[in-house]
C-alpha positions, 0 to 999 in steps of 0.5 A: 920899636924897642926902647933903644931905638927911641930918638936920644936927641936932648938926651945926655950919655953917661959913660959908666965904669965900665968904658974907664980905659976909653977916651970917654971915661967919666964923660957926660955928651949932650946928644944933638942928633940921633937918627937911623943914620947914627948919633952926633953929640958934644962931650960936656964935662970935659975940659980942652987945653984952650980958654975962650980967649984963646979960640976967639983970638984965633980967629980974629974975634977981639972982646974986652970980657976978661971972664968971657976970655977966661972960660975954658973950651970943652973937648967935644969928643974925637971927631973934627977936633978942629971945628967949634960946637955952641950948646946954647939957650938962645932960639935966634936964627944963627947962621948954622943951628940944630934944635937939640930940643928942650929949648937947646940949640947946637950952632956951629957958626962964626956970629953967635961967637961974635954977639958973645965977643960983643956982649950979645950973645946967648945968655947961657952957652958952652963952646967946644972943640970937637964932637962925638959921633956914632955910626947908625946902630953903633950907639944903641950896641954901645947901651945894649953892652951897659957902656952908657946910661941916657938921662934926659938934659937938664939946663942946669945941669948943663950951664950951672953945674962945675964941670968936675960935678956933672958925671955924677949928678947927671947919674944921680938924677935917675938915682944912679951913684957911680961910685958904687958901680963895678968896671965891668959888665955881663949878661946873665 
């Protein structure tokens, strides 16, 4: 089995310079699913146009957390654009959840935004709209091309870290500087 097709599950994608004109320029995605079907991941440094306050009211989800209404919804990726996506900390049986691993849960169902509405939900969670997807083999062609390094997550990364901050420090974290890096690639 070669490196590249070794599970990414629990790993993050960062777009390097080269994929700048894409739609996945300077992004950071939490991969959730990685099999030989292909990949599922949630963008995780890019902000939507919509708060939480906005969604929730959307769907008829009332809270009085000013803060909670304030958070800003990520743009997922391209894919089901309408659909919400949780990255989360909080191993309870909601009603739609993957374990992403490393103690990280992707869940796509309505209660776990109503515990958070109420004060209950996890203590740490991004909310997206959109996800990313790729077909099977498409991904590892992608890394074969040099459009992406894979880190492995980091929770601080993910729930602590400003949004503007994470495309860099997620390089960083294997010793990479982005900012020292060309737009494009080769072969030799």
């Amino acid at each position: 089995m070669s490196a590249l097709s070794l599970p990414l599950a629990n790993h993050l994608l960062v777009a390097l310079p080269t994929l700048a004109g894409s739609s996945f320029a300077r992004s950071v995605a939490l991969i959730c699913r990685h099999d030989e079907g292909g990949t599922m991941g949630v963008v995780i440094n890019q902000p939507s146009e919509y708060t939480l306050g906005e969604v929730l009211s959307q769907m008829d989800i009332h809270t009085d957390d000013a803060v909670l209404r304030a958070r800003p919804v990520l743009s997922g990726g391209p894919v089901h654009p309408e659909r919400g996506f949780v990255i989360h900390d909080d191993a309870r049986p909601w009603d739609s959840s993957l374990e992403v691993g490393g103690g990280l849960y992707l869940t796509t169902s309505r209660d776990i935004l109503e515990a958070m509405a109420h004060g209950q939900g996890p203590r740490n969670a991004l909310v997206a709209l959109g996800c990313a997807g790729w077909d099977g083999g498409q991904l590892e062609q992608e890394l074969a091309d040099n459009s992406w390094l894979t880190v492995p997550a980091d929770a601080a990364l993910l729930f602590e870290l400003p949004l503007e901050s994470r495309w860099q420090s997620a390089a960083a974290r294997i010793g990479v500087d982005l900012f020292r890096l060309t737009g494009y690639s080769g072969n030799a």
